[in-house]
N, C-alpha and C positions, 0 to 999 in steps of 0.2 A: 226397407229392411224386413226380413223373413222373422215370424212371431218366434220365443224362443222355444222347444221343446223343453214340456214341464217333467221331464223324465230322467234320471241319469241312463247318461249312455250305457254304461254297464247294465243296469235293471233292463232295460230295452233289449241290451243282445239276450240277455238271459232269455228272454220271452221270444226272441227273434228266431232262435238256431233251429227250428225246425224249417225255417223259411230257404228257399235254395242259395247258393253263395254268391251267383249273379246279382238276386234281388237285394239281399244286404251289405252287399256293395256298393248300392245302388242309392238302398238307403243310409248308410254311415254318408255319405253324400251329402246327402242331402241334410242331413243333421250339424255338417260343419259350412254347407252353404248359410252361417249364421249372420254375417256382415259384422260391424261392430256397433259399438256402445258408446256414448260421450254424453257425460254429465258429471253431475256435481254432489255431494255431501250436504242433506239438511236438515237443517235444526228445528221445526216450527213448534218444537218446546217449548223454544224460547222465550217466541210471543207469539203467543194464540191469535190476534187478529186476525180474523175472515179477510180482511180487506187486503189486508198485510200477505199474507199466505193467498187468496187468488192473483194478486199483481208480484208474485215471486213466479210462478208456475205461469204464468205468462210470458214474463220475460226468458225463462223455460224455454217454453214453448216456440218465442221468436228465435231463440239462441238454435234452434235447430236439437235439444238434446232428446234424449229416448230414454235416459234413466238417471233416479235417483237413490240414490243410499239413504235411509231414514232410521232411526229407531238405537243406535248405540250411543251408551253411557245414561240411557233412559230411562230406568226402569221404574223410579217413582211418577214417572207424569203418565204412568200405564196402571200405577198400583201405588198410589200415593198412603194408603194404609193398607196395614195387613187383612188383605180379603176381599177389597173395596175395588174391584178394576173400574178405570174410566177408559173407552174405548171411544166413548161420542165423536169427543173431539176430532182425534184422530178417523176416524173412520169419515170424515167429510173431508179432510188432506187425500186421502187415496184416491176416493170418491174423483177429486176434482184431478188428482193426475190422470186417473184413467181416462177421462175427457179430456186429456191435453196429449193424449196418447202418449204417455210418461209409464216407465215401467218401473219398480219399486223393489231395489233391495230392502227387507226388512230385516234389522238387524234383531234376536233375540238377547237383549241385554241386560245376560243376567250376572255381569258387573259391572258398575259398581253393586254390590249391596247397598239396598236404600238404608239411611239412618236408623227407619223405625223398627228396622231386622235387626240391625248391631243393638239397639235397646233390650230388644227383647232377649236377645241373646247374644252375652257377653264373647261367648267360648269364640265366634266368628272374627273376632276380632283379633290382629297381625299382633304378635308376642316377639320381640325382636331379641337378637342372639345373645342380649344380656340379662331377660328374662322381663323387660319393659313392653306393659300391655299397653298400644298405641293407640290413641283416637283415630276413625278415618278421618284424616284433615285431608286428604289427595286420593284420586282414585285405585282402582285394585288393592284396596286394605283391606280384603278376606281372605281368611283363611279356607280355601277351596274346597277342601277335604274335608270340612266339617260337616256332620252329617245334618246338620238344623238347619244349615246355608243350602246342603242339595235337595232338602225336600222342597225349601223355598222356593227355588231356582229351578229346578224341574215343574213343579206346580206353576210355577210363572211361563215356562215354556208353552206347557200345554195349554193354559190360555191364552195366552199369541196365536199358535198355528191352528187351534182348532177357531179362535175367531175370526183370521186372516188369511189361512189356507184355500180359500176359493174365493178372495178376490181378485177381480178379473185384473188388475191393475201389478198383482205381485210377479214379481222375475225371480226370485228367490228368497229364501231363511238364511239371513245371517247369525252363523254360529259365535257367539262370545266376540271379543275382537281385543289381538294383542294379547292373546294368552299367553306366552313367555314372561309378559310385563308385572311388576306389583311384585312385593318384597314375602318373604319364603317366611312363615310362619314356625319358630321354635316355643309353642306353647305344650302344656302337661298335655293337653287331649292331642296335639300333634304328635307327642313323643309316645304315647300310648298306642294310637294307629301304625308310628314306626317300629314298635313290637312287634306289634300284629302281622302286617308285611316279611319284618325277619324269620319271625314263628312259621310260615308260610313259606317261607323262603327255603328256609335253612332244617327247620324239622327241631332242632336239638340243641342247645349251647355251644360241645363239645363241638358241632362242624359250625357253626358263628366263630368260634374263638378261632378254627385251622383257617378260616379263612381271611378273618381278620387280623391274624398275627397276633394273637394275644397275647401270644408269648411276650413281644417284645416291649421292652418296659415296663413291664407287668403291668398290663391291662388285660388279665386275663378276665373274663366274664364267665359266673358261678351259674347267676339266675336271669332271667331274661330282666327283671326291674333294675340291675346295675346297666341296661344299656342307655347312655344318653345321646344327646347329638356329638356329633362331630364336631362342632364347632361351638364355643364358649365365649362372648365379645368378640373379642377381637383375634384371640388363640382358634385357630385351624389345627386338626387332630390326624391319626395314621389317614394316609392315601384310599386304603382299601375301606376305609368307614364311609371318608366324604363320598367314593363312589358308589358306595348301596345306598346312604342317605337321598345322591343327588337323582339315583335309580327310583327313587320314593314317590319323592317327589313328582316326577317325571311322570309316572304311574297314576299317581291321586288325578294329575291335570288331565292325562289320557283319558280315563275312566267316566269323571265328567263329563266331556267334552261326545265321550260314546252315548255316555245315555240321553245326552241333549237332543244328539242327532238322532238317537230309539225312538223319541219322544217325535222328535218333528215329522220323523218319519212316518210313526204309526196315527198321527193327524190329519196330515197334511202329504203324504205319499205320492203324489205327482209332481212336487216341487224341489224344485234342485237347490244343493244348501253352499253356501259359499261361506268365508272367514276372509278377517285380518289376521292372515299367520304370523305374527312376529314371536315366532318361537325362539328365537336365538336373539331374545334381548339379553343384556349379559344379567341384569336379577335372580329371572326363574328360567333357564336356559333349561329346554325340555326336547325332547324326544319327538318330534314330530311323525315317524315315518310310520308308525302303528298308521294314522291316520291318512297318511297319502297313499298308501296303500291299500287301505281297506275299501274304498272304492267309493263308500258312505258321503266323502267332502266332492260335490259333483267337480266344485271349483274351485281351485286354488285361487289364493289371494295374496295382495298386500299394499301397502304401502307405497308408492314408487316417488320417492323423493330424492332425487337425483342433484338435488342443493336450485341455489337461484343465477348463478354463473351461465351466462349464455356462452362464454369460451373457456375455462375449466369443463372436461368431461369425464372426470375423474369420479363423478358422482353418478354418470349413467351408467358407466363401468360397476360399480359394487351397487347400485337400485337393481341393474341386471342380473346380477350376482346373488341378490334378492329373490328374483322369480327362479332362478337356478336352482335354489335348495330347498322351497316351497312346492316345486313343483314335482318335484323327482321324476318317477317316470310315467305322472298320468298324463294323458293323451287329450283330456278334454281341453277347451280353449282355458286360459289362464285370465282371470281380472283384478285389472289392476283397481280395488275397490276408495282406494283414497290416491290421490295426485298430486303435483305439487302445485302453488298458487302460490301464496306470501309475497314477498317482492321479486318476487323473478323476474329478471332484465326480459323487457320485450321480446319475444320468439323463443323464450328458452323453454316454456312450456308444450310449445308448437314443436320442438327439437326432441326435447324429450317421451311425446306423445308417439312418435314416428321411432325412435328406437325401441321402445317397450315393443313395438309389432313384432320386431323382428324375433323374440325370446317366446311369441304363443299369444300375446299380450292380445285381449280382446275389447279391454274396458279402460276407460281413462275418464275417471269418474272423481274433477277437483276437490281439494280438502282445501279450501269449504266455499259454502256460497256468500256467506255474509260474513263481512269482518265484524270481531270476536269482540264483545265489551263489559266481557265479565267472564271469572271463570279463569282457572289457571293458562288457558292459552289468552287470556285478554289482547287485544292487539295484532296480531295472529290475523293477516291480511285476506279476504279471501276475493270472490268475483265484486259484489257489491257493495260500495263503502258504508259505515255504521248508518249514513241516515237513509240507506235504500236505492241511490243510485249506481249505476253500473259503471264501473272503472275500467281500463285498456284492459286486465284481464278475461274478464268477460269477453270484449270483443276478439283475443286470440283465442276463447274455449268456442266460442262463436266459428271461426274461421277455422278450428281444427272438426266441427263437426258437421260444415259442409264439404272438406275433402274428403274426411273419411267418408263422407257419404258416394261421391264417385268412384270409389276403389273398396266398398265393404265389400262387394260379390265375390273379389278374391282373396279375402282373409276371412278369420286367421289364420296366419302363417301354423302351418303345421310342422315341429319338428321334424330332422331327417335324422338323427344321431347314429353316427357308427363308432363313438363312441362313449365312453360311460366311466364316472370319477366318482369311485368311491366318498361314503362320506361315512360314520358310525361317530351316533351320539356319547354311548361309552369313552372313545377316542379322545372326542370332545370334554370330556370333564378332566378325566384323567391328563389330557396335556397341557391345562392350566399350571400344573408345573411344572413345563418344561419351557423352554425357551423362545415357545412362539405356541398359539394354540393350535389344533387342528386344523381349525376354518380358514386358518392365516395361509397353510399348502395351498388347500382345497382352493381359495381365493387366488393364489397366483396361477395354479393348474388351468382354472377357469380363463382365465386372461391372456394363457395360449390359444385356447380354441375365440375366443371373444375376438383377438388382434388379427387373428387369421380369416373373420368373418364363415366360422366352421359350428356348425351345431357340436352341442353335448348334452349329456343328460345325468344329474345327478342320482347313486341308485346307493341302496343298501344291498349289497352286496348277498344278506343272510335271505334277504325277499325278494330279490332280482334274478330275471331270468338268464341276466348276462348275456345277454344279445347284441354283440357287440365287440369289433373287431379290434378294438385296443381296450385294456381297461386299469386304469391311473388307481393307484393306491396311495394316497397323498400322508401317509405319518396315520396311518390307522391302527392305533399305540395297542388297543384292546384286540387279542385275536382269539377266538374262540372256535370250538373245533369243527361248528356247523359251517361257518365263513371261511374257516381252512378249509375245507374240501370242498367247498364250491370254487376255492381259487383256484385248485388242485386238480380240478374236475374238468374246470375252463382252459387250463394251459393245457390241461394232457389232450385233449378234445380239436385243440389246434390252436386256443387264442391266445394274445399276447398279453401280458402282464408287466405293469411297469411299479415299481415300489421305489418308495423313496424313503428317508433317515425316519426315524421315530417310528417305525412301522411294527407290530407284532412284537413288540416291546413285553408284552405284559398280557399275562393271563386275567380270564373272568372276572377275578378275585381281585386287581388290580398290585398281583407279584410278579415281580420280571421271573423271566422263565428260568426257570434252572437246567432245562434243559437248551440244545446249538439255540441262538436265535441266526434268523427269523422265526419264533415261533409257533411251531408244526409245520411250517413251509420250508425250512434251511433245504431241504432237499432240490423240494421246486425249483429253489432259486439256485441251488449249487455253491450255496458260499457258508460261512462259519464268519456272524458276527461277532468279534470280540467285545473290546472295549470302545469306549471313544477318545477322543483328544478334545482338548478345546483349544482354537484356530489362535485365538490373540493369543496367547500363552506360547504358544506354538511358533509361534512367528518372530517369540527371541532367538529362534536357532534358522530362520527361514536364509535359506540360500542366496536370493533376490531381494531382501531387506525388506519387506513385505509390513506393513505394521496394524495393529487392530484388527478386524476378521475375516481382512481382504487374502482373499485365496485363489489360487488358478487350477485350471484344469483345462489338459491335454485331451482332444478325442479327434481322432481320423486327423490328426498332425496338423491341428488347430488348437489355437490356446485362446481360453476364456476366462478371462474376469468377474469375479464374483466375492460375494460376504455371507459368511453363516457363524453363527454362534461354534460350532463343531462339527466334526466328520466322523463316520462309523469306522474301526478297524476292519477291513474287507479282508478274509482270506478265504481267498477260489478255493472252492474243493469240486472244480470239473467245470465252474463256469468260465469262460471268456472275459478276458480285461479289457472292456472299449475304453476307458476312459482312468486316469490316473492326477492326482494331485503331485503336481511341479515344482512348485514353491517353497519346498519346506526340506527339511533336512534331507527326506530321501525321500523316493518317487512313492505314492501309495495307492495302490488300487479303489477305485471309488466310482466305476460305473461298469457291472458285468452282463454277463446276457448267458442265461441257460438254459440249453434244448433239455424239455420235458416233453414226453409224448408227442403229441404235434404238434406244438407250440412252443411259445419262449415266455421265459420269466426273467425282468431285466431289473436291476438295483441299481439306486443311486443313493450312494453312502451320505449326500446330503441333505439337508432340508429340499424344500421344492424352490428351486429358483428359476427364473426366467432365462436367463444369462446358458446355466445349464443345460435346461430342459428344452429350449427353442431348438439347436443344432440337433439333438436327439430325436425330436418329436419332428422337423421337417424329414428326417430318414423315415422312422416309421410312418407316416401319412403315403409317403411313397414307395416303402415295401408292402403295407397292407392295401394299398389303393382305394386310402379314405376319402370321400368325398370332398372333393376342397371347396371352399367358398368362390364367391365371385370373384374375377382377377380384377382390382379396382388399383385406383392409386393409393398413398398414403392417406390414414385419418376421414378415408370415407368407409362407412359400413355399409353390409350390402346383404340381401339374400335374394338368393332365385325360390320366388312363393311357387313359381309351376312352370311347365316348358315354354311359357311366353313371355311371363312376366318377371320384371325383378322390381325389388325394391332397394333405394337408395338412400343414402344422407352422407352429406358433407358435414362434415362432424368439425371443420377447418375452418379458419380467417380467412382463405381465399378461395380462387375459383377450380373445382376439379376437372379437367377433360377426360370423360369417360370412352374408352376403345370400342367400336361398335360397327359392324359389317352390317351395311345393306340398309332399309329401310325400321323405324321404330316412332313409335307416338309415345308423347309424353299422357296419362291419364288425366294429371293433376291439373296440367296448364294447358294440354288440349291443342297440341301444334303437334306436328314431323317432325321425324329429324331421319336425315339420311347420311351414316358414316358416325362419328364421333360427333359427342353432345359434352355440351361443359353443365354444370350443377354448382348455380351461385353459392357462395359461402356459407354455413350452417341451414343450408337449406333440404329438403327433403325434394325426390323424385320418382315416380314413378313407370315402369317403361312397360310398353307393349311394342314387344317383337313382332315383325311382320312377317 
């Protein structure tokens, strides 16, 4: 395996562009000829034992891995008293990776807050929405945005990366990990900062209150000290507060998370920085795309726990799903920095390691190496059992990082996306009131290109270059007028645009629009949203006896079955009716297509459904001549990595026979095959075309 490049690719090109377009092509090349990554998650926190920690890094060492994640949820066995760093220890752990030729995620773990910080300063500590100030009893109990927590935390950084930044052993800084995670702080110094934020925001009371509606129920606001939180125990407050409040938020954790990486940066500035993104945990659900866009996070991350079911893959489906919105549309290889282990049925970890490739996936790096014997994950299964011996898991992280070893010269898979599916964090907060959130579209939209074996790319739309021959708007309720006219811009320009129910619902300020909806788009699209209906209700008067939210729809004189909570009033002002609701009292328009410029803008008055959207989107694939995935059978996934090679998995209980002209070698098992080859059941394959 090629050493990694200590560089972000971006900082690189920046430096490159005087160089001629042959040679930097030459060299981006050469920069994704990286192979891959296989290791594990480790603690030697835990137990400091020399003896202990060289016969871990051994067993390492025979397992075949190349890298370890170290250093999260640490941050007192690095700085056990305020000021006091102890480094010793640790630095004879790297020391001996590097000798085992082990590369080292360093995680910067600046949460938890250690105890003797919450001591010193109360203020950091989580105030909960009844006004009760919490012990940390469990991890992420800081309040982030405290400014005694970030001088802490920043000061903690910069002694990591200026101590650790040139040793030969590190792969990368790990930024925080799970920052979505840890409960939202409503304490007086929070509510104070959330002033400060509106004052900055808004300028004036008088545009605070227009925008917050103060009118209504007389919550008008005089002085900026009458503003409180949104939310009081268990009472949630107007719409338009929770979403500046949850805007706040969102912002405190961006900010930190910017000056983390300023910091690593400015120490440590050859080293590429990586995260555990769990931005969209449902606690502190944040904002991530400031950050996947700025170029700063080399490597996306996460989590890839796809459950312990060797035949349920229901769980690789949304762990995919996972790398989907983490990664948006950066280009660099994706790592999967924790994995799954616990009790997963033999080979499920081997099954799931071969699907992550297919999404960018570079790293498959188990959570954890020893099982857990204290500590809220107590029990919590990992490679080698509590008293140090190595379990069947071990020997399948073993057997996954001798195959990968035969086949890294042609990964990572690099995306091919033609096309791209909206997502907006606004959307997201905002449609927790409504009857399914955002991420629920976005999550089925995904599972068309996912079942089709078809790249996509999740983009924000306001930071995207929109490059890209279809582009899915899944219920993105917030429309604001920079995202209007880039939609506006794309369809007139030639591209297609597909929207679906709950879309451009609701202004900045989080007020339906007063003026047509879709709003600032109703033109684009050619239609005039009225009201809605709701489907059960609706199905007292249904023609076909129809009952609860089951609904049909006609399109190219096919009828399809489906369930939504409701349907948008469609009325065409110039666009085309493809598709119509059948079932109910009378026929209702609910799926139009309207030429704009040189392009089309097409609506679907429902939620995003599968049922729907598949007959739809197999038309578009083949009017815009999107790249299709490999023709395989059912329940195998597949992608063609380059003009020779593809990649396989039997995702199935039985055996698949794959269609195949002419001559092809297996990589993995190292035989011919001439004409069709069969791929045992939940098994992974490899091909090289001749």
């Amino acid at each position: 395996m090629t050493d990694h490049p200590k560089k972000s690719l971006i900082s690189m090109k920046i430096k490159l562009t005087i160089i001629p377009i042959f040679i930097l092509a030459f060299f981006n090349s050469v920069i994704y000829a990286q192979g891959l990554y296989v290791g594990v998650n480790y603690h030697p926190h835990d137990d400091k034992n020399p003896d202990k920690i060289k016969r871990d890094i051994q067993l390492m060492k025979e397992a075949g891995f190349n890298v370890v994640r170290m250093g999260h949820l640490a941050w007192d066995s690095y700085e056990p008293a305020e000021g006091v760093f102890d480094f010793a220890w640790f630095d004879e752990v790297m020391d001996l990776m590097n000798e085992a030729g082990i590369q080292v995620i360093l995680d910067i773990a600046i949460r938890p807050a250690p105890l003797w910080l919450h001591h010193k300063y109360p203020s950091i500590r989580i105030t909960d929405e009844s006004g009760n100030v919490l012990y940390p009893n469990h991890r992420y109990m800081e309040d982030i945005g405290d400014p005694m927590y970030q001088k802490y935390a920043l000061r903690f950084t910069d002694e990591m990366t200026k101590h650790y930044g040139d040793h030969p052993a590190l792969l990368a800084f790990g930024i925080d990990n799970e920052s979505g995670d840890g409960k939202i702080s409503y304490s007086e110094t929070a509510r104070q900062r959330f002033i400060a934020w509106l004052k900055e925001k808004y300028g004036s009371v008088e545009k605070l209150d227009q925008a917050w509606a103060g009118q209504r129920w007389s919550r008008k606001i005089n002085q900026w000290d009458e503003v409180g939180f949104p939310i009081s125990g268990p009472v949630k407050g107007a719409p338009e507060r929770i979403l500046d409040f949850r805007r706040f938020v969102s912002d405190e954790i961006n900010q930190l998370l910017f000056k983390v990486m300023d910091v690593a940066n400015a120490k440590a500035p050859d080293v590429p920085l990586n995260t555990n993104a769990w931005y969209f945990s449902y606690l502190k659900y944040f904002d991530y795309a400031p950050i996947a866009y700025s170029g700063q996070m080399t490597h996306g991350g996460e989590g890839f726990y796809a459950g312990t079911s060797l035949m349920n893959n229901t769980g690789i489906l949304w762990a995919s799903f996972g790398i989907f919105r983490i990664q948006y549309e950066n280009t660099n290889p994706f790592w999967c920095n924790e994995f799954t282990t616990m009790t997963a049925v033999p080979n499920t970890c081997r099954k799931q390691a071969y699907a992550s490739l297919m999404f960018g996936n570079q790293m498959v790096c188990g959570w954890t190496w020893q099982s857990m014997g204290a500590g809220e994950e107590q029990y919590l299964q990992g490679l080698i059992d509590w008293d140090g011996i190595q379990n069947r898991k071990y020997d399948e992280y073993k057997q996954i990082a001798a195959e990968f070893k035969k086949i890294e010269k042609y990964f990572p898979y690099q995306l091919k996306a033609e096309a791209g599916l909206a997502f907006s964090f606004p959307s997201q907060i905002v449609s927790y009131s409504y009857p399914e959130p955002h991420e629920g579209q976005a999550g089925t939209c995904f599972k068309q290109f996912y079942d089709r074996n078809m790249d996509v790319r999740m983009c924000d739309i306001s930071r995207s270059d929109l490059d890209y021959k279809l582009l899915i708007i899944p219920g993105v309720a917030v429309m604001d007028p920079k995202t209007a006219n880039k939609i506006r811009e794309y369809v007139k320009n030639g591209g297609t645009a597909l929207m679906t129910s709950y879309s451009a619902m609701v202004d900045t300020s989080n007020q339906v629009f007063a003026t047509t909806r879709p709003g600032l788009l109703n033109d684009v699209f050619g239609i005039r949203l009225g009201s809605y209906e709701e489907i059960e209700v609706m199905n007292e008067i249904s023609r076909i006896g129809y009952e609860g939210q089951k609904v049909r729809v006609a399109y190219k004189g096919k009828n399809f079955e489906s369930e939504a909570p409701r349907f948008d009033i469609v009325d065409p002002k110039g666009a085309d009716v493809l598709g119509i609701i059948t079932s109910l009292d009378q026929e209702y328009p609910v799926i139009t297509s309207n030429r704009y410029g040189k392009g089309r803008a097409i609506y679907v008055g429902l939620p995003a459904r599968g049922e729907v959207l598949s007959p739809l989107l197999d038309d578009l694939i083949e009017d815009l001549s999107i790249r299709k995935g490999p023709a395989v059978p059912d329940h195998v996934m597949a992608r063609q990595v380059d003009q020779n090679h593809v990649l396989y998995l039997n995702m199935s209980g039985k055996p698949k026979e794959i269609q195949m002209q002419g001559k092809s070698r297996s990589l993995l098992h190292e035989k011919d095959y001439f004409g069709n080859f069969t791929i045992a059941p939940q098994e992974p394959e490899f091909i090289e075309i001749k």
